[in-house]
Every structure is written in structure tokens, then in C-alpha cells.
C-alpha positions as a Python dict, from the first residue, in 0.01 Angstrom:
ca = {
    (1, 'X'): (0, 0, 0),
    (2, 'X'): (-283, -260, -87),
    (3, 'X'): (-168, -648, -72),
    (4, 'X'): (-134, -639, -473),
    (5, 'X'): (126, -375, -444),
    (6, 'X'): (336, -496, -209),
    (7, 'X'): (307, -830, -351),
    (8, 'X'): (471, -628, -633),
    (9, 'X'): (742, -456, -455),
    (10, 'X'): (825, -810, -327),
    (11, 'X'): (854, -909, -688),
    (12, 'X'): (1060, -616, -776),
    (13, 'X'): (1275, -607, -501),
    (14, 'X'): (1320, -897, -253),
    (15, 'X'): (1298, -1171, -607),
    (16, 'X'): (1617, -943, -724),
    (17, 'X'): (1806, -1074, -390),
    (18, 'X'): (1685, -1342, -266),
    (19, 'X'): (1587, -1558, -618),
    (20, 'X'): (1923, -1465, -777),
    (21, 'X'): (2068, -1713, -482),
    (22, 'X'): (1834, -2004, -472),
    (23, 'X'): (1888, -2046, -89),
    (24, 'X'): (1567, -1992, 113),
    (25, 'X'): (1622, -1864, 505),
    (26, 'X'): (1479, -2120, 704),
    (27, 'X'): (1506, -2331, 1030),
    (28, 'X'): (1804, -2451, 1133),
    (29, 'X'): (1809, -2854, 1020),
    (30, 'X'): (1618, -2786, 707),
    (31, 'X'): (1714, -3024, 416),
    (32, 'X'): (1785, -2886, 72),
    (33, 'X'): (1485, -3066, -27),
    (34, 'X'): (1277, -2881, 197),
    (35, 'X'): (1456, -2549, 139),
    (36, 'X'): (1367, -2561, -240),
    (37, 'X'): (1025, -2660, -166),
    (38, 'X'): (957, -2370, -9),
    (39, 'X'): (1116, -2162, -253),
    (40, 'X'): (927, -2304, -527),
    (41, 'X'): (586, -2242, -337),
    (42, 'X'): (698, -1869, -220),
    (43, 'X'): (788, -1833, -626),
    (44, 'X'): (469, -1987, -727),
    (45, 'X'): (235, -1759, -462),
    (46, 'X'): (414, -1429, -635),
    (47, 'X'): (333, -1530, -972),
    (48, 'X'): (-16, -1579, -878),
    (49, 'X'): (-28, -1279, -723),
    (50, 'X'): (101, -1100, -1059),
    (51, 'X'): (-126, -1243, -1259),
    (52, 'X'): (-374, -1104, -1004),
    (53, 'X'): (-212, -776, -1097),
    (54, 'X'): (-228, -813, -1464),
    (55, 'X'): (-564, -900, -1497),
    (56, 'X'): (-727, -610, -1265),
    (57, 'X'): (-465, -309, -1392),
    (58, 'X'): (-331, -388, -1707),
    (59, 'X'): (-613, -167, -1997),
    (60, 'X'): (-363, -268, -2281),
    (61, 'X'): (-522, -619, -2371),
    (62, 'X'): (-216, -682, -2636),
    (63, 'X'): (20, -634, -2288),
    (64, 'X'): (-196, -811, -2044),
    (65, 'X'): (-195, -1147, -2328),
    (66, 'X'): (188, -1137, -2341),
    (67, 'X'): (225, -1062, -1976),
    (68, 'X'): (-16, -1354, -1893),
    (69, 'X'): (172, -1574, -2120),
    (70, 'X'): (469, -1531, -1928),
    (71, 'X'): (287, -1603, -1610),
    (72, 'X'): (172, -1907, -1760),
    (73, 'X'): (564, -2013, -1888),
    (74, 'X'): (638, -1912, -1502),
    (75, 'X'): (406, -2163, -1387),
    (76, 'X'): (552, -2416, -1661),
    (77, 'X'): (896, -2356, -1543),
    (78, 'X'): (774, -2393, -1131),
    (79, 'X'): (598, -2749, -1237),
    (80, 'X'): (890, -2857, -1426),
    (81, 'X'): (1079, -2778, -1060),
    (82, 'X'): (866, -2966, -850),
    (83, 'X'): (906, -3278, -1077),
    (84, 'X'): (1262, -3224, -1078),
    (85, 'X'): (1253, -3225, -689),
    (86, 'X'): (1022, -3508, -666),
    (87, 'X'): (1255, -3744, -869),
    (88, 'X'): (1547, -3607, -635),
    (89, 'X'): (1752, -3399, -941),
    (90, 'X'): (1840, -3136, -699),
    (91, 'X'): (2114, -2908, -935),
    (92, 'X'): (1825, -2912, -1219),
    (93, 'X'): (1574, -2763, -971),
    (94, 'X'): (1796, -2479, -874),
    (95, 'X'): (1864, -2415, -1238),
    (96, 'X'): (1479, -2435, -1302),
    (97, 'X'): (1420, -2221, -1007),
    (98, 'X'): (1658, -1946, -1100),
    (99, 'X'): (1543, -1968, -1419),
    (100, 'X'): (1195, -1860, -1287),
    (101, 'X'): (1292, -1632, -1066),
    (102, 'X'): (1443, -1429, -1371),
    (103, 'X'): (1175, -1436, -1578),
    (104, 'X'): (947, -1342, -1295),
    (105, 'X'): (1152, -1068, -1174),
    (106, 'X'): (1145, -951, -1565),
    (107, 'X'): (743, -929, -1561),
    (108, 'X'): (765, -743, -1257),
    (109, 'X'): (957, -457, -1385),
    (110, 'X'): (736, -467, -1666),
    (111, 'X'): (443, -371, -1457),
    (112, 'X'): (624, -15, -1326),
    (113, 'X'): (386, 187, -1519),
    (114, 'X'): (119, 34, -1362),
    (115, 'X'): (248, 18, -1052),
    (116, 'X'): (264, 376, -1058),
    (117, 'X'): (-38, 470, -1174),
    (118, 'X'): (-211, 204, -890),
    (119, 'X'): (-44, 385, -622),
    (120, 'X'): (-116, 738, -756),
    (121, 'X'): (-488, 619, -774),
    (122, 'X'): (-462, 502, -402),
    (123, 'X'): (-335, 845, -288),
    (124, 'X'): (-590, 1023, -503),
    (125, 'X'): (-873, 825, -307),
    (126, 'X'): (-724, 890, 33),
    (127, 'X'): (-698, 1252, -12),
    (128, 'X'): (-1021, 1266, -132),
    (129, 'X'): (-1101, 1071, 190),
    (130, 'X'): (-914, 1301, 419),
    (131, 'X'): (-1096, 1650, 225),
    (132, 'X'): (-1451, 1493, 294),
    (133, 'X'): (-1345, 1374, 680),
    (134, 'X'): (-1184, 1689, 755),
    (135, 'X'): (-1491, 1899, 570),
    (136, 'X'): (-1716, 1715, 807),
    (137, 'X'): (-1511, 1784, 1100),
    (138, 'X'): (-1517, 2126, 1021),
    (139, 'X'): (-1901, 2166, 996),
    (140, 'X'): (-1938, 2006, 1345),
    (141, 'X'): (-1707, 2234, 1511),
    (142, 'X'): (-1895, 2481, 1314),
    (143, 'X'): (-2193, 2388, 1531),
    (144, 'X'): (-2071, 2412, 1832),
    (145, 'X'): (-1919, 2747, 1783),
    (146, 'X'): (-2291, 2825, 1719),
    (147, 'X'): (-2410, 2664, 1990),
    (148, 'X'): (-2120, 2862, 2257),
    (149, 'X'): (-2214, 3184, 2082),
    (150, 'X'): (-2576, 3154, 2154),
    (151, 'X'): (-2483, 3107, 2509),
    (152, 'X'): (-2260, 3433, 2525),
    (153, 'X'): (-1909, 3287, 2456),
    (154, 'X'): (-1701, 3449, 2239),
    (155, 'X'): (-1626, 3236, 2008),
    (156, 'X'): (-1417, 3439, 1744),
    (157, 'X'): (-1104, 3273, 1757),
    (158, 'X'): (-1262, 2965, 1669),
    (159, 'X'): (-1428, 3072, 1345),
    (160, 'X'): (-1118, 3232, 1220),
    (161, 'X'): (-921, 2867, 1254),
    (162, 'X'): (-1215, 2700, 1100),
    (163, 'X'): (-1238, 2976, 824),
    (164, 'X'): (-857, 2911, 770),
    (165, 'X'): (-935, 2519, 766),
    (166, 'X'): (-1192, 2543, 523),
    (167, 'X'): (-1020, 2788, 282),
    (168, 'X'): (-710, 2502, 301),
    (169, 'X'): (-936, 2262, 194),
    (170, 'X'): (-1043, 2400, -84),
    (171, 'X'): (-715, 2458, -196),
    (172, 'X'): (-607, 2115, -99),
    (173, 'X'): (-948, 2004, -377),
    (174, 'X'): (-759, 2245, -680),
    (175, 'X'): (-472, 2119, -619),
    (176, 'X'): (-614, 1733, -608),
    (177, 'X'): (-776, 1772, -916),
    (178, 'X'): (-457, 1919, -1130),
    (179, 'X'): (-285, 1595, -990),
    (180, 'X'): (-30, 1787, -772),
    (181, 'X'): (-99, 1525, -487),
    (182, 'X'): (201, 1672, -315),
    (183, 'X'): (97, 2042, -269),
    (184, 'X'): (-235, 1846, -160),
    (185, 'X'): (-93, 1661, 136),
    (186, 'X'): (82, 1977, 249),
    (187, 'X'): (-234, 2185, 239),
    (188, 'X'): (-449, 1895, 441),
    (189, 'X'): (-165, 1923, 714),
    (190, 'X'): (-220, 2262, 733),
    (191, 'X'): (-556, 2231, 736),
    (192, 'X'): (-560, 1973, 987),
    (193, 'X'): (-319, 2154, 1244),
    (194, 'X'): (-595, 2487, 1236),
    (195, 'X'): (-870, 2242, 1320),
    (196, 'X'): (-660, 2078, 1607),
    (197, 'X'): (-636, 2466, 1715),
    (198, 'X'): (-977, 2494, 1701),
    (199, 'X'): (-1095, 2243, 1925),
    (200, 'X'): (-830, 2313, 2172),
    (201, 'X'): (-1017, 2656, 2188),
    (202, 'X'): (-1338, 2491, 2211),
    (203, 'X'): (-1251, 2282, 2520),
    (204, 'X'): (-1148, 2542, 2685),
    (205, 'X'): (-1438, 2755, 2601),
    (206, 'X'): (-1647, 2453, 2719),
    (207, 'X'): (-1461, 2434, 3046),
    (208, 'X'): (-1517, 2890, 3041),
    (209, 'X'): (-1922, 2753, 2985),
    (210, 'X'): (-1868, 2514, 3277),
    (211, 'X'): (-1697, 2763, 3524),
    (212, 'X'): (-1993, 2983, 3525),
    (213, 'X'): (-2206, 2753, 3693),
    (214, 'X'): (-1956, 2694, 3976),
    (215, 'X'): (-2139, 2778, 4222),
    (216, 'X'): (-2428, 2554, 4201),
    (217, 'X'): (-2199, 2297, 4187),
    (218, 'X'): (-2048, 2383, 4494),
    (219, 'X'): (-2357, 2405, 4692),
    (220, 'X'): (-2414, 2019, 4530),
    (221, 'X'): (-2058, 1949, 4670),
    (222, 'X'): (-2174, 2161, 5062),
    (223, 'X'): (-2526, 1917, 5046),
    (224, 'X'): (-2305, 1593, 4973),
    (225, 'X'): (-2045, 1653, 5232),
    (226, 'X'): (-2319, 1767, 5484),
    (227, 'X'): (-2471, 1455, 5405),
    (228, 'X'): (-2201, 1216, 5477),
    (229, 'X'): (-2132, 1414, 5779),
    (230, 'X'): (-2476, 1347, 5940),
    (231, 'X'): (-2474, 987, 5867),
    (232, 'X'): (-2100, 917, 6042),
    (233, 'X'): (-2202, 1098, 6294),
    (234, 'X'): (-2497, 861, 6418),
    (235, 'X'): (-2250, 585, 6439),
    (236, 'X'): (-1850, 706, 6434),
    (237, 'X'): (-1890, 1073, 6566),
    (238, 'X'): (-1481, 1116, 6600),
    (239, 'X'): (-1463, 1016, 6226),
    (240, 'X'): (-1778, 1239, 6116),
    (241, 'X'): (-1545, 1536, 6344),
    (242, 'X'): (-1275, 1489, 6051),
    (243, 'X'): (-1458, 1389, 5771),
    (244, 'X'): (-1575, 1771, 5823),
    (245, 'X'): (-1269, 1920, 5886),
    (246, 'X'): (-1114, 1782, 5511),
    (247, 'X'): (-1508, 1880, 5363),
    (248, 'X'): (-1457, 2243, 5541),
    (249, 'X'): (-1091, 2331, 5397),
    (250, 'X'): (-1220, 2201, 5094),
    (251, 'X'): (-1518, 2446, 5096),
    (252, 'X'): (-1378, 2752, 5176),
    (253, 'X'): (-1024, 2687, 4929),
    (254, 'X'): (-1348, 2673, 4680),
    (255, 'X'): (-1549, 2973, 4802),
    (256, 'X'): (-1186, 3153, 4797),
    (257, 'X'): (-1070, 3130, 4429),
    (258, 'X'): (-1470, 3195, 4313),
    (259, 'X'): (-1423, 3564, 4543),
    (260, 'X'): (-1134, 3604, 4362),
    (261, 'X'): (-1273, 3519, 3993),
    (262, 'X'): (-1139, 3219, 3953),
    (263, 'X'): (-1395, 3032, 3818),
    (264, 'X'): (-1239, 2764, 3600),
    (265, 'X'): (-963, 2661, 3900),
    (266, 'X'): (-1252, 2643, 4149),
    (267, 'X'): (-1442, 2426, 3909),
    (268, 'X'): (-1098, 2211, 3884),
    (269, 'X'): (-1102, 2218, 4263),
    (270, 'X'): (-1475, 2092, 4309),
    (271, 'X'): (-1402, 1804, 4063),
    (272, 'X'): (-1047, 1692, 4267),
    (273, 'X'): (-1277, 1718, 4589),
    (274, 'X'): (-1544, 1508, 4462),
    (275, 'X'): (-1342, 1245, 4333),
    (276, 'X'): (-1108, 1312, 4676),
    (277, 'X'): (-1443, 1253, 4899),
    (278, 'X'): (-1545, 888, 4781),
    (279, 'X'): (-1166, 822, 4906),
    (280, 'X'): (-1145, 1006, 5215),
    (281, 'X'): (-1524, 806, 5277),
    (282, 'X'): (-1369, 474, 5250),
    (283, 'X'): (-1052, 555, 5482),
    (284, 'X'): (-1232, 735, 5715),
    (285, 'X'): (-1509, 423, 5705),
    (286, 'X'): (-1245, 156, 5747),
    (287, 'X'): (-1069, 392, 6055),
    (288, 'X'): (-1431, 361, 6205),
    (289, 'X'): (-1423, -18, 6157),
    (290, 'X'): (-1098, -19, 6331),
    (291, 'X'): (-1187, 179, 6599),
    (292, 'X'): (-1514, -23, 6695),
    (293, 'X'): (-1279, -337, 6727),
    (294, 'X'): (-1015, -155, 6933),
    (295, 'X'): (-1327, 15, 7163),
    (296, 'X'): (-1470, -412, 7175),
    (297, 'X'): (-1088, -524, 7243),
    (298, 'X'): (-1103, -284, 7554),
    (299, 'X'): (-1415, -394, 7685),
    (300, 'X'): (-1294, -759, 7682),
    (301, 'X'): (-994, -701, 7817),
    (302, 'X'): (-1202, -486, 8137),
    (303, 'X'): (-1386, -855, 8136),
    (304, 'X'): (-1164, -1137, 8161),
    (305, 'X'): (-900, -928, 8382),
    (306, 'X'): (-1016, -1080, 8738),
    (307, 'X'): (-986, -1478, 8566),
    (308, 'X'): (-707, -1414, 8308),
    (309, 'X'): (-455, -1090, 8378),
    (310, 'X'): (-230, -1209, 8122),
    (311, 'X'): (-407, -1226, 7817),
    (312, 'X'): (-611, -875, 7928),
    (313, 'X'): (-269, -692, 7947),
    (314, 'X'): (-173, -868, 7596),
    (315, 'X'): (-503, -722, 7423),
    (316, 'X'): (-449, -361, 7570),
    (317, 'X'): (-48, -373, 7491),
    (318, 'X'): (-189, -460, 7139),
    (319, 'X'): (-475, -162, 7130),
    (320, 'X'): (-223, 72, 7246),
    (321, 'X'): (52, -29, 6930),
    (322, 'X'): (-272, -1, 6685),
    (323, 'X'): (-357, 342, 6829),
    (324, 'X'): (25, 443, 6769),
    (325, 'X'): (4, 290, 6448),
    (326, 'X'): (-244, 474, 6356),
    (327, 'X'): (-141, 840, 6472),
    (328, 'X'): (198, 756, 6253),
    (329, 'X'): (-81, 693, 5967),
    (330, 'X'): (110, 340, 5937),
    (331, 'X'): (-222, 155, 5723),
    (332, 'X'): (0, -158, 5680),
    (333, 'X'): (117, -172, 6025),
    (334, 'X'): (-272, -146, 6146),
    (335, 'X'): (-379, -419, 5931),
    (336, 'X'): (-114, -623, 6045),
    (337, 'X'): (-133, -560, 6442),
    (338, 'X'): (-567, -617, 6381),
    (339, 'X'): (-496, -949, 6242),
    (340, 'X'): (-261, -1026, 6568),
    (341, 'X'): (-532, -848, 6832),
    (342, 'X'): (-832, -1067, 6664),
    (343, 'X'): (-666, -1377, 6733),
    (344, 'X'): (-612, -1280, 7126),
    (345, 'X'): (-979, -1181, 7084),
    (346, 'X'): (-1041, -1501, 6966),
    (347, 'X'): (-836, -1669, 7272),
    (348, 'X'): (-1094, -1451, 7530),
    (349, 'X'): (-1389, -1646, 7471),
    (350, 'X'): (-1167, -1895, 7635),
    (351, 'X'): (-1003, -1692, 7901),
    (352, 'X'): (-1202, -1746, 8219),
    (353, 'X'): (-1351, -2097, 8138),
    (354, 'X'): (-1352, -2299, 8483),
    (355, 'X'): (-1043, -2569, 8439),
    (356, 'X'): (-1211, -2959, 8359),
    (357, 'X'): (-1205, -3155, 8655),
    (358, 'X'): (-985, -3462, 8566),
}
């Protein structure tokens, strides 16, 4: 509903209830002053908007000149209130204001017809909207069909639901254009529920499409993995070890449902694993980090033991927790035992620093 129409309804509906008792809802601690302010200015914006109304819908000029001379006795009536208010009669405004409100709430219900025929226009337009959005939707899934059939899928089921769409549609135009707008709107559901079918069957055609190249894209998945394996192992060879023990399992769970002709859930098992890889790459990256600082922690220790026994029994007390912590796959409890064993790190540059003489 358009902002005339509802401005309308308003008229027609909330004037009836709220006009008929000349008290406005507002904040608490409003004056009656400023209460029938407001109500004059909300009566004053409707009548605007009705003459609005009149002026764009009404075709009968003798109506729309009558109708406009009420607005303009409305208008009268509201400037006659605000006077009144100004020179503080407060009981003449509210008879001035229901005295508006009735004669506005009278032009209102003169305006049904129109009213009607506005909002059968609207729903005319929009179902001729829908027809020519659905009819394009219907020639672009037609396309694709032909593009799938071309490259061997079968594509049948498709073509009947967009056969069935199409044939609605045209229905849903007869019906539009002997003004049954009703039998229209039930057709373009119809319609529009065959054409959801239909791309339902086209995605999973596409993914059918997708399946059969599975292979290749597992080979892309065996070069990436191999990849990443080569580089850890220049640097971190214990986590390149089980970065290639997840890649492997991965591999052959893929190479498995493919020998058994599952195309489409080994091509949903090579996407997982790919976005599962840039993960496992970061843990296993940071567990490298880790283990560099625990392999440094254990060479200081080895260092400092002859001056400083104490603090080289602290750092390997504190390697051996992170280890545990570790094999329990407790991530918070590493990061928070690192932050402890970096600070006794820190304390070993320290550790066997001749005393100052005095």
C-alpha cells in the first residue's frame, strides 16, 4: 500500500477512534495545550494528504470540486482551532477539532470507490511485475538447461518444471486481463514453486557436472598437500611427518568413494579437505613455533646449569608441562605455560652474570 493509501486507511479508520475523543497519546507531562496542538497538526497533515488523493484519483471533476471544497472548509475549521488555542479557549478548540475530525472522516469514506479502484490498479501492476520477472527467470533457467544438455546431462526433469512454469504463466496473463486478480496470484504461486523445483534440479545437476571432474581435482588437492609437505619438512620435519599423515587419510577416504562411484561425496570430501588443510597448516605451523622455543628453552637450560641449577631445572620442569600440555591437545594451557617459560627465558640472559663487586 503506497503512502496515499494508507494515509487513507488512517483517515478511515484510526480518525473514527482516535478524533471522535479529542485526546492525543503523548508523553507523560504534556499540557492540554500541547496535546491539541498536535492533534490539530496530525488533523491538518491528513487533510493534506486527501486532497493529495483527490486531485491525482478522483476523474469525476463535479466530485473532485465538492470534495476539494470540503478540504478547504477542513482547513477553515483547523485555522479557526489554532486561533482558538492561541487565545487560550481550550473547550472551543476541542469542539472545533471534533468538528473537523467529522467532516474529515466523512470525505474519507467518500473516497471508497477510489480507494478501491487505486489498490486494484496497484495489484494489477505487481502481477504484471511478477509475470514479466518470473518469464525472465524462466528463460534463463531455460539456458542453462541448454547449456547442461550440451554437456551430456540429462536435463529432462528440468524442462518439464519450466514447461509447467511457463504454461502457469500464461494462465496467470488470462486470468490478469479478465480482472480475476485472485485466480492470478494463485497461478503465479504455482508457477513460482515449479521454478523453485527447477533450480533445485539444476544445482544438483551442476554439482552431477562438477563430480565428473573429481579426479583432476584430487590430483590438484595430492600436488598441494605434497607441496606443503616438502616445505615443513626443510624446517619442522616432525610436523611435515603429520601434516602427511591427515593429507594421506584424506587421500585415500577420496580415492575410496571415487572406486566406489561416488563422485559427488568425493567432490564434497575434496572441498572439506581443502578448506580443512589451510587449518591444519596454521596449527601444525604454530606447533612448529612452539616446538623451536621448547628445543631453544632446552639448550639454555644445558647452558646456564653449571652457574645457575635453579633456574635450569625451572625451564625444563616448564618444557616438560608444555610437552604434556600438548599431548592432552590443551592449546590454552600451551599458550599459557609459553608465556610463563619466556619470562624464565628472559631471566637466563641473567643467570650466570659474575655478582658486582661492592
Amino acid at each position: 500500500m503506497d503512502k496515499t493509501i494508507a494515509a487513507l486507511v488512517i483517515a478511515l479508520q484510526v480518525v473514527t477512534q482516535v478524533f471522535a475523543s479529542t485526546i492525543v497519546v503523548s508523553q507523560p507531562g504534556t499540557t492540554d495545550q500541547e496535546k491539541l496542538s498536535r492533534h490539530i497538526s496530525f488533523l491538518y497533515n491528513q487533510t493534506v494528504k486527501l486532497e493529495n488523493f483527490i486531485n491525482s484519483h478522483v476523474a469525476n471533476e463535479t466530485k473532485k470540486q465538492e470534495l476539494l471544497g470540503e478540504i478547504s472548509s477542513v482547513k477553515n475549521i483547523l485555522d479557526q482551532a489554532k486561533n482558538t488555542l492561541a487565545a487560550g479557549d481550550l473547550n472551543q478548540t476541542r469542539e472545533l477539532i471534533r468538528q473537523a475530525s467529522s467532516e474529515l472522516r466523512a470525505i474519507a469514506l467518500q473516497l471508497t470507490k477510489e480507494i478501491r479502484e487505486r489498490a486494484q490498479e496497484r495489484k494489477q501492476r505487481f502481477i504484471e511485475a511478477e509475470i514479466r520477472a518470473l518469464t525472465n527467470q524462466v528463460a534463463a533457467l531455460s539456458r542453462v538447461a541448454e547449456k547442461f544438455k550440451s554437456l551430456g546431462a540429462d536435463v529432462s526433469n528440468v524442462t518439464s518444471l519450466l514447461t509447467s512454469a511457463s504454461n502457469l504463466l500464461s494462465q496467470a496473463q488470462t486470468s490478469l486481463k479478465n480482472n480475476d486478480t485472485a485466480k492470478a496470484l494463485q497461478l503465479l504461486a504455482q508457477a513460482r514453486e515449479q521454478i523453485k523445483q527447477a533450480e533445485k534440479s539444476i544445482r544438483d545437476l551442476a554439482t552431477q557436472l562438477r563430480a565428473r571432474q573429481v579426479q583432476k581435482d584430487l590430483e590438484h588437492f595430492v600436488n598441494a598437500t605434497q607441496r606443503i609437505y616438502e616445505r615443513l619438512e626443510k624446517f619442522a620435519p616432525n610436523i611435515a611427518q603429520m601434516f602427511k599423515n591427515w593429507s594421506d587419510t584424506r587421500i585415500k577416504e577420496v580415492q575410496s568413494l571415487i572406486s566406489q562411484g561416488k563422485n559427488v561425496e568425493a567432490l564434497l570430501k575434496l572441498r572439506q579437505s581443502f578448506f580443512e588443510m589451510n587449518h591444519v597448516v596454521a596449527g601444525l605451523m604454530e606447533l612448529g613455533r612452539v616446538e623451536n622455543t621448547l628445543r631453544e628453552a632446552e639448550n639454555i637450560a644445558k647452558v646456564i646449569r653449571t652457574c645457575n641449577a635453579t633456574l635450569a631445572s625451572q625451564i625444563d620442569s616448564k618444557v616438560q608441562e608444555i610437552r604434556g600440555a600438548m599431548n592432552n591437545k590443551d592449546l590454552q594451557k600451551v599458550h599459557e605455560l609459553m608465556g610463563e617459560l619466556r619470562q624464565l627465558m628472559a631471566q637466563s640472559r641473567f643467570a650466570c652474570r659474575p655478582a658486582r663487586k661492592k
